[in-house]
C-alpha positions as CSV (number, residue, x, y, z in Angstrom):
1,X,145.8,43.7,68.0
2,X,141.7,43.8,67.8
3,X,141.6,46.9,70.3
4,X,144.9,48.8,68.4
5,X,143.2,48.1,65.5
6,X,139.6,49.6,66.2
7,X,141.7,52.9,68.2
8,X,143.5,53.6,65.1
9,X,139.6,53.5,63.1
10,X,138.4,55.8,66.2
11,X,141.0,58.4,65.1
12,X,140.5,58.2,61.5
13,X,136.9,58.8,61.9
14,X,137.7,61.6,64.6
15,X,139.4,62.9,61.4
16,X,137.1,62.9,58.9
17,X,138.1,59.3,57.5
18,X,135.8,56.6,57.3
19,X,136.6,52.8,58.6
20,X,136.0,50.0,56.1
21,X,132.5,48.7,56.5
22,X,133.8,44.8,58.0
23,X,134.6,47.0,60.9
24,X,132.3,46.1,64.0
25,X,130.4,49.2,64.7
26,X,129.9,48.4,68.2
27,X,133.2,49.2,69.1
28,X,132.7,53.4,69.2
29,X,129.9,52.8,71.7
30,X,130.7,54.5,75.0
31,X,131.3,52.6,77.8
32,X,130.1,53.1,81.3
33,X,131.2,52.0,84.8
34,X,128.9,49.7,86.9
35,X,127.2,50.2,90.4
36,X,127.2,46.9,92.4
37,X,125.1,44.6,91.2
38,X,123.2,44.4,94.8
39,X,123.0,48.3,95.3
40,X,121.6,48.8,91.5
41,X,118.8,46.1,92.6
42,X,117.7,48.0,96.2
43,X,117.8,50.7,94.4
44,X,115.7,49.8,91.4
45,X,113.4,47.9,94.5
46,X,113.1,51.3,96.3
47,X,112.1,52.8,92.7
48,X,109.0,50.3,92.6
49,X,108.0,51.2,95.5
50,X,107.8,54.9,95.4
51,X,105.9,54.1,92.3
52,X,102.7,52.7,94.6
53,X,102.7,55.5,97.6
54,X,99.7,58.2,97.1
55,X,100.5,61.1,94.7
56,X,101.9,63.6,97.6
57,X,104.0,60.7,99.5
58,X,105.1,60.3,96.4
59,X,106.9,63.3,95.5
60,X,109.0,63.4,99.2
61,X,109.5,59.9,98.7
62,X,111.2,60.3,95.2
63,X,113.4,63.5,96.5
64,X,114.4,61.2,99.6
65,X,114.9,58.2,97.3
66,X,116.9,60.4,94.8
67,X,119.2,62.1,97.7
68,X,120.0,58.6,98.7
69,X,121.2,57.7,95.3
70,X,123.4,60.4,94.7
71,X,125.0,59.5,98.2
72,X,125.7,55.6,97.5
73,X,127.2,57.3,94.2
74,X,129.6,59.5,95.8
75,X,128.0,62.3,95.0
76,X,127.0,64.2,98.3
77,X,123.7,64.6,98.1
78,X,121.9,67.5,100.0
79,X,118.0,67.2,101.1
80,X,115.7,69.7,100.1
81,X,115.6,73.1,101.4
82,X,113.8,76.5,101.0
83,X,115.6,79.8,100.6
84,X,113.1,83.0,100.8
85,X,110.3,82.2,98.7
86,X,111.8,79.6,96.9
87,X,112.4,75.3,97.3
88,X,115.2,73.7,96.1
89,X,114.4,70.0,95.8
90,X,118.2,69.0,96.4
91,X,121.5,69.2,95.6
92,X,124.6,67.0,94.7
93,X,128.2,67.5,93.5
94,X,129.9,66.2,90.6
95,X,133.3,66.4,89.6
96,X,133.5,69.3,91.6
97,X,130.8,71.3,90.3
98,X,127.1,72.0,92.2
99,X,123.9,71.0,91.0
100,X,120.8,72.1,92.0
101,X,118.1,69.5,91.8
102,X,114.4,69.9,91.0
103,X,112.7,66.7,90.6
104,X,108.9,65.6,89.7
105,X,106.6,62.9,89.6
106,X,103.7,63.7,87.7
107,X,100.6,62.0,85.6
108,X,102.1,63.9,82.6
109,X,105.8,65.1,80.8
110,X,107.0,68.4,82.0
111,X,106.4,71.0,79.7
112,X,108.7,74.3,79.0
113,X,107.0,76.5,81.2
114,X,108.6,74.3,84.4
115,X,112.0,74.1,82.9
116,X,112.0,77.7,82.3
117,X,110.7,78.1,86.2
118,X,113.8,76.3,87.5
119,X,116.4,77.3,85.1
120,X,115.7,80.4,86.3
121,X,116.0,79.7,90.1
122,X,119.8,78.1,88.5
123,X,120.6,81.2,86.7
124,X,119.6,83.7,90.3
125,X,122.3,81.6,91.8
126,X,126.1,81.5,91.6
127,X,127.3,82.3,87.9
128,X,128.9,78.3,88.2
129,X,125.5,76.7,89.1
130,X,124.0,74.2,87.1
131,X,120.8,72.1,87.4
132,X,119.7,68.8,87.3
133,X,115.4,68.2,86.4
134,X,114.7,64.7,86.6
135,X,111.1,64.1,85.8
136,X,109.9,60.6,85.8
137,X,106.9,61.0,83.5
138,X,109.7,62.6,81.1
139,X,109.5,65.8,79.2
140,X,107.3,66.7,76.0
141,X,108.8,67.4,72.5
142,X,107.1,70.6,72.6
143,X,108.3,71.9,76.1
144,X,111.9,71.1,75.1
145,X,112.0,73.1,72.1
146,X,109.8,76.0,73.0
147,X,112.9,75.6,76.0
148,X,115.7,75.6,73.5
149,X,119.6,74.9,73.9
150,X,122.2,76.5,75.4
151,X,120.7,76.5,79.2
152,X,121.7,75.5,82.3
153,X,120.2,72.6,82.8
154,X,120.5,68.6,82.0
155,X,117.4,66.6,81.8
156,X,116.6,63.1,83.0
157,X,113.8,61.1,82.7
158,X,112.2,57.8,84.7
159,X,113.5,55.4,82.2
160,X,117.0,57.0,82.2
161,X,117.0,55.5,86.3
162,X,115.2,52.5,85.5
163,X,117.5,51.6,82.7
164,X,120.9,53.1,84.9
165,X,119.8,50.5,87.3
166,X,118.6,47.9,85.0
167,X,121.8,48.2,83.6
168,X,123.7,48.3,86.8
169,X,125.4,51.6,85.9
170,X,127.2,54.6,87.5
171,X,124.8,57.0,87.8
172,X,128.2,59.8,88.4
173,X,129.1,58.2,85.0
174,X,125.7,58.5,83.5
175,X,125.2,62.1,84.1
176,X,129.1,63.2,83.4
177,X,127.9,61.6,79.9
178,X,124.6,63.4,79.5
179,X,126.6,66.7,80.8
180,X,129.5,66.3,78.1
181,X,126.5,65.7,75.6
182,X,124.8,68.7,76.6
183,X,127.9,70.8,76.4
184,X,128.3,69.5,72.9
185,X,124.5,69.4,71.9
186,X,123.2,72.4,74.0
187,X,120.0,70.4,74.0
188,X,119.7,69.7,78.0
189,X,117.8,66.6,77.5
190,X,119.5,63.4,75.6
191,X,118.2,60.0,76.2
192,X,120.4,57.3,78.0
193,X,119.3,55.1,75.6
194,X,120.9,57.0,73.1
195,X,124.0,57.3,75.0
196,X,125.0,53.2,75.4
């Protein structure tokens, strides 16, 4: 009766209602699928350690790292490669759609100038392509709105992974939800935090 109960507040609010106050308020949070316990841990494991090689190891060890998750999430993952005069650092598919991948690991948050670099390598390709930037330093405040909404692009960040893992959740789940919240937002960078 507890679950009818908090639906039938879900649909009132979803029509412009508003559930009495005694109503538990964790009940509209969104719920995710879980990765096994054991591969969340390796992965998180395999995290820490790409976190100690030398700056340059570093980056190929993040893209390798990366490919690797999005394969032991069903995802397909595709290594880097280079097209004339260009590197794409990966690709994946997710509910049937493409994304290209460009990921970083840098001393400092990615700033517009590099989201508007590879949303424009997205854009030259098919009209259906869509990006994925994961950054683990993040992005700044200012890069993301000189950026704007409406691209083609969803951002994640190093604590998005570490808490995915943390949290022992799907990362297909994770980014379907940051996608949806794009598509509603059209800010390509919401915090996973602020999704559970």
């Amino acid at each position: 009766m507890e679950v009818a109960k908090s639906e039938f507040y879900l649909l009132i609010e979803k029509l412009g209602g508003k559930a009495p106050e005694s109503i538990n308020r964790n009940t509209t949070k969104t719920s995710f699928s879980n990765m096994p316990s054991h591969v969340a841990d390796e992965f998180l494991d395999k995290l820490i350690k790409v976190s100690s090689l030398e700056r340059q190891a570093r980056g190929y060890a993040f893209e390798k790292f990366l490919k690797e998750l999005f394969d032991a999430n069903g995802l397909d993952g595709r290594s880097s490669f280079r097209l004339v005069g260009e590197q794409i650092d990966g690709s994946f598919e997710l509910l049937g759609e493409t994304y290209l991948l460009e990921a970083k690991w840098t001393s400092k948050p990615v700033d517009a100038a590099d989201l508007r670099s590879f949303n424009a390598r997205v854009e030259d390709k098919a009209s259906w392509a869509r990006g994925l930037f994961i950054s683990d330093c993040g992005f700044s405040e200012e890069g993301l709105i000189a950026f704007g909404k409406g691209k083609s692009l969803v951002c994640m960040d190093g604590l998005d992974l570490c808490i995915m893992l943390q949290e022992k959740l799907s990362l297909q789940e994770v980014l379907s939800k940051k996608v949806r919240r794009a598509a509603e937002t059209g800010k390509p960078f919401v915090r996973l935090r602020e999704l559970i």
